[in-house]
N, C-alpha and C positions, 0 to 999 in steps of 0.2 A: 504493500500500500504506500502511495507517494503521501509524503508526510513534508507541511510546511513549518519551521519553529523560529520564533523571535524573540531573541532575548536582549537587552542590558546588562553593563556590567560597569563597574569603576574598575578602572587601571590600575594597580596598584603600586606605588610612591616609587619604587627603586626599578621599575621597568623602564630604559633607557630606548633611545630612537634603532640602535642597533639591536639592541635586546628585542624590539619588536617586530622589526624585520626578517631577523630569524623564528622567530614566532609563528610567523604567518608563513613564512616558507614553511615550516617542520606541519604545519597544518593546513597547508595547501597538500603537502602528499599524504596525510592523513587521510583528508576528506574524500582522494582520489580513489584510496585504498577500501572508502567504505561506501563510494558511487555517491558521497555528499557534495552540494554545491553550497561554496557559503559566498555570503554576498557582506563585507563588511566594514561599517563604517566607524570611523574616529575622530573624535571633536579637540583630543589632547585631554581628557580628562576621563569620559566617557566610550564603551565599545557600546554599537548598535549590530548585530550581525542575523541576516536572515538565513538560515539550514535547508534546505530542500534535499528532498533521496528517501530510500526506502526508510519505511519506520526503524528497524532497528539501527541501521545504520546511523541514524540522524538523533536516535536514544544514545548512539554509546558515545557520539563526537559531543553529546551535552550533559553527559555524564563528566566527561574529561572535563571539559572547559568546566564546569562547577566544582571540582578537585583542584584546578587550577591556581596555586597560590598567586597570579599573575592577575588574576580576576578576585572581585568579592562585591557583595552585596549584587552578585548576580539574580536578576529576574527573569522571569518567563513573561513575555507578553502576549503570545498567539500560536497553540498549537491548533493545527486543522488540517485536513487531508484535499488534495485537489486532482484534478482527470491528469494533469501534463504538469511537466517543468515550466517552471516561468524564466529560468535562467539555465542554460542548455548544456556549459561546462562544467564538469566532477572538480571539486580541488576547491578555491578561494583566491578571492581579489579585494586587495585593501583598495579604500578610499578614504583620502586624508580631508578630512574637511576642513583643516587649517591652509592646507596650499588651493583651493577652488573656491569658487564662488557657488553661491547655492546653487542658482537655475544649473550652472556645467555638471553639477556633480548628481543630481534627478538626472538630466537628462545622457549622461555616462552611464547610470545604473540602467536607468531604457534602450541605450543599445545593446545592452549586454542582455538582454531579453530573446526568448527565443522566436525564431521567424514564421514560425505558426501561428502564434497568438499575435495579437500586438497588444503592448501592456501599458496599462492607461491609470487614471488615479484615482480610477474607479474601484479598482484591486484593491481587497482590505489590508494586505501585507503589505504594499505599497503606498498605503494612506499611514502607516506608519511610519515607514522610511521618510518619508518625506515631514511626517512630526517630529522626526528628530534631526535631521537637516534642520529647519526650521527651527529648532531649539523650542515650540512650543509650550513643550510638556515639562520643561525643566523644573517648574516650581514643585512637582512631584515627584521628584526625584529626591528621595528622605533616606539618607545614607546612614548605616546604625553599624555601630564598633565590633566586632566578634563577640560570641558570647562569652570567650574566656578573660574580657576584658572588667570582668563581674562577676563579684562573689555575692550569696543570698544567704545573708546571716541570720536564723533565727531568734527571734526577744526573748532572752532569756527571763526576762522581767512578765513574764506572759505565759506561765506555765498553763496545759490543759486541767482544770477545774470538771471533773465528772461530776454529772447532776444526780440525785439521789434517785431509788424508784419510785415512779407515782404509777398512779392505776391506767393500765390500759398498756403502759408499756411491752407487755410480751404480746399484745394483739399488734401492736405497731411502734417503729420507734423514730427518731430525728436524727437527723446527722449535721452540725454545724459549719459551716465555711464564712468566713472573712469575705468582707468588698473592701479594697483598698485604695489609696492614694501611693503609691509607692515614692513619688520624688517627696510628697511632705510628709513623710512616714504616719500616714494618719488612716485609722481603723476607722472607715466611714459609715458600715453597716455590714450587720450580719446574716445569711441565709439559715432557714432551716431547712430541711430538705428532707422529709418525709421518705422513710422507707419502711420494710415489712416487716416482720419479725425477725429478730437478732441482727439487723442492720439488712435485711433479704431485700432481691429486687422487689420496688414498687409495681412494677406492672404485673410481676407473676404474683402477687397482693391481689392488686385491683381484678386478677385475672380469676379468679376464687369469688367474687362477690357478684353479685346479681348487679344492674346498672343502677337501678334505686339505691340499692346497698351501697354501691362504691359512692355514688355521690353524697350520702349520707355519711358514709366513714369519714370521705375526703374533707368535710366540712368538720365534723364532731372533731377527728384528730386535732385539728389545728388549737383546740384546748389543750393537746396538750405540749404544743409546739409554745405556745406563750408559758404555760408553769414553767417547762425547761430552761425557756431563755430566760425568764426571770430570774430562778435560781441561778444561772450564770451572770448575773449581775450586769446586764447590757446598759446600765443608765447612759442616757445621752446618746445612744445608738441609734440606729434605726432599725427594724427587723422586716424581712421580706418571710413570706411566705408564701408559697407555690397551690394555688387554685384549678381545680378545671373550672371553666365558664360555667357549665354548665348546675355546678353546685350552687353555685349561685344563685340559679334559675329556676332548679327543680326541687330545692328543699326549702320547702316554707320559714320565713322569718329567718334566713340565712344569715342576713346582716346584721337582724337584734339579735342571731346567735355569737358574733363576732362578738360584737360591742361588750355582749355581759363577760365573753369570756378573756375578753382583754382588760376591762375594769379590774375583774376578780384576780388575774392576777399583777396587779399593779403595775401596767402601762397603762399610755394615752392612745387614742385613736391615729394621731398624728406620727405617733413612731413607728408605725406599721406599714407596708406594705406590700398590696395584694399582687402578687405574679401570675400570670395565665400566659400559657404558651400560644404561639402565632400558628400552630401547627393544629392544636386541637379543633374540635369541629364547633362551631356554634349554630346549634340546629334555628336555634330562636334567637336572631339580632337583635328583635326590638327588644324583647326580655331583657337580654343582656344589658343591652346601652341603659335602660330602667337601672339593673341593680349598679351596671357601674354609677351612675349619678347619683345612688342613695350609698353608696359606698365612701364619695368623694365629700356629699355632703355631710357626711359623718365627720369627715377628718381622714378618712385613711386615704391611702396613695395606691397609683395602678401604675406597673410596668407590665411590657411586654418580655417575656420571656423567648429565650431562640428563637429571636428575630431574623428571618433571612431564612426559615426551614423548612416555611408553612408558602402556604400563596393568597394568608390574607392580610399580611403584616402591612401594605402600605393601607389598604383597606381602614384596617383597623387605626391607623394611623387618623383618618381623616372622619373617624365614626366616635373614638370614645377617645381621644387627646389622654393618651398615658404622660406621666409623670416623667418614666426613665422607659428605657429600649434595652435588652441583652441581647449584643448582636453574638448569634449561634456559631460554637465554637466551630463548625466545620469551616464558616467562612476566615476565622480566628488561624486555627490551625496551618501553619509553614503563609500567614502575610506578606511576609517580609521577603519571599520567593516568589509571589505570583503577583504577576500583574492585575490579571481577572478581579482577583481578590480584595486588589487596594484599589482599583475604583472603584467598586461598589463599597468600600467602607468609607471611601471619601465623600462619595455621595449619600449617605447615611446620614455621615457627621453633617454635613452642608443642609439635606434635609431638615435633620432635627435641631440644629446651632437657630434654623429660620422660623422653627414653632416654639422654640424655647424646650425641649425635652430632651433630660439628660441623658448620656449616653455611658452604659458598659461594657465593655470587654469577657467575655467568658471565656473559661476553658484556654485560658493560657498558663501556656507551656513551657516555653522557651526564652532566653532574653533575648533574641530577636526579634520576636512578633511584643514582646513588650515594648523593646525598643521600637520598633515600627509605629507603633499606636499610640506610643507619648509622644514622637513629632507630629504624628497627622496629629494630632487634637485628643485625646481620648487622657481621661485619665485617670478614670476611675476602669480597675481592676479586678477579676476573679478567675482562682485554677489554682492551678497545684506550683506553679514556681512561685506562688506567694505563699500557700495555706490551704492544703487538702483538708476535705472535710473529714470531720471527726464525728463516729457516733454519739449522743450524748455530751459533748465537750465544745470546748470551744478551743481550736488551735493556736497556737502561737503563728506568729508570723514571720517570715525571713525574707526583711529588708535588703533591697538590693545598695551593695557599699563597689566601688569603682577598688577595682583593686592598686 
């Protein structure tokens, strides 16, 4: 299968004009060796280079280059398959964009196009090449340190605090996780995160109950999701907790169940806040929008949950105005590597920065997709390179210290 791939890369500091000359030769016979054409251009700072050739061939010549200590903060901008080559010779042709002028250096890349097609700017690979000639795109281009440039130190001042047993817990239990601030070392809210017996998956849970059932468990638990936190002593925190809509909907006086069992155990409405995933079904919108409004007008708070996972989350977006977003670790997961990836969280952030609705980060992993997501904008945090969740407890946290 003919395989198109586009990536970016920064050059890295000690690569000299000769050093790169040989570069592109040792991988001009590379590329010949594996039937790849690469097409590649250079700003003095930035590589832009486009892959073409069979799938594997064009997997293992972007394997290299990503090993490549000569390259880093390499991206993938456009993998996609097409009927024919758009560029005709196996191997590699640098293009210096420091010695041409823009229009010579497009229309160089177009003769070097094959004579079958004719290749126009209508090309989506080619609407790229020509974004970076153009230097368009530069302001997203958010370069982040290696990860070993970073140690994540635990607070020792923060030990996990196990909560005692209360009633219900062997029918179901809580697991605690951190939302952080990592550059002002600040503990901005906590999750609780509902699971099954002895810390057991939730869905093989819910998967045992009748649907009445589960939306009545799912509602009634959450009493005991606030004793927990309490007894963990959260003053001054805020506490999320994980809804289906539906509970909402279909259990009578849902909300005044909320309210007494947040009184009772000494929080305010205002510390609270109700999560519901973008992914879940909501049979009855209008119900819905109802309970979230007597929700709000209580005091409590509505985010979205794995945002980006479901196909109603812009919907929802313009139906019940959440408070915060958790954009879904899959789009979270390796950021800092895809291009795909970082525009739609940049368009997230721009979205939401224009309704005023804060924005999290889930399901990070790595300190590259951290770092990635504190220069876009983001800066509230949740995953396990800050603070895995813990059953019953509340974690300590490991601040990230620059080594």
């Amino acid at each position: 299968m003919l395989t198109t791939l586009l990536y970016r890369s920064h050059i890295s500091d000690d690569v000299t004009l000769k050093t790169l000359e040989n570069m592109v030769h040792k991988a001009s016979e590379r590329n010949a060796s594996y039937d790849v054409t690469g097409i590649l251009l250079f700003n003095g700072t930035h590589f832009f280079q486009l892959l073409e050739g069979p799938e594997d061939g064009v997997n293992a010549v972007y394997n290299r280059i990503c090993a490549d200590v000569k390259h880093h903060n390499v991206v993938e901008l456009m993998r996609d398959h097409a009927p024919a080559r758009r560029f005709g010779n196996a191997g590699m042709e640098l293009f210096d964009l420091r010695a041409h002028e823009e229009f010579s250096v497009l229309q160089s890349v177009l003769d070097r196009g094959t004579s079958r097609y004719q290749l126009t700017y209508d090309d989506r690979a080619l609407q790229f090449l020509r974004t970076f000639v153009e230097a368009t795109e530069k302001k997203n281009y958010f370069e982040v340190l290696p990860a070993d440039h970073w140690v994540f130190l635990p607070d020792e001042q923060s030990a996990p605090q196990p909560v005692s047993a209360l009633p219900h817990a062997d029918e179901y239990s809580f697991a605690f996780q951190p939302i952080v601030d990592p550059m002002a070392r600040e503990l901005v809210s906590v999750e609780a995160k509902m699971r099954g017996p002895n810390g057991s998956s939730l869905k093989e849970f819910f998967a045992t109950l009748s649907p009445h059932g589960m939306y009545e468990t799912d509602l009634n638990a959450k009493a005991l999701a606030f004793a927990q936190a309490s007894s963990l002593g959260i003053d001054g925190l805020t506490l999320s907790i994980n809804l289906l809509p539906m509970s909402l909907v279909k259990v009578p006086d849902a909300i005044d169940f909320l309210l007494r069992a947040i009184d009772e155990n000494g929080l305010v409405p205002q510390q609270v806040v109700v999560e519901v995933m973008e992914s879940d079904v909501v049979s009855r919108g209008d119900d819905f929008e109802q309970a979230v409004r007597q929700l709000k007008a209580a005091g409590i708070g509505l985010a979205i949950d794995n945002f980006g996972a479901g196909s109603a989350g812009l919907l929802m977006l313009t139906r019940v105005q959440p408070d915060r977003i958790k954009i879904d670790r899959n789009i979270i997961r390796d950021v800092h590597k895809s291009g795909p990836k970082q525009a739609i969280v940049l368009a997230i952030i721009k979205c939401c920065t224009a309704l005023e609705i804060a924005v999290t980060a889930e399901g990070v992993e790595q300190p590259e997709e951290w770092m990635w997501l504190e220069v876009a904008g983001i800066s509230s945090f949740q995953g396990a390179l800050f603070a895995a969740p813990a059953l019953g407890a509340l974690p300590p946290v490991a601040w990230p210290e620059l080594r």
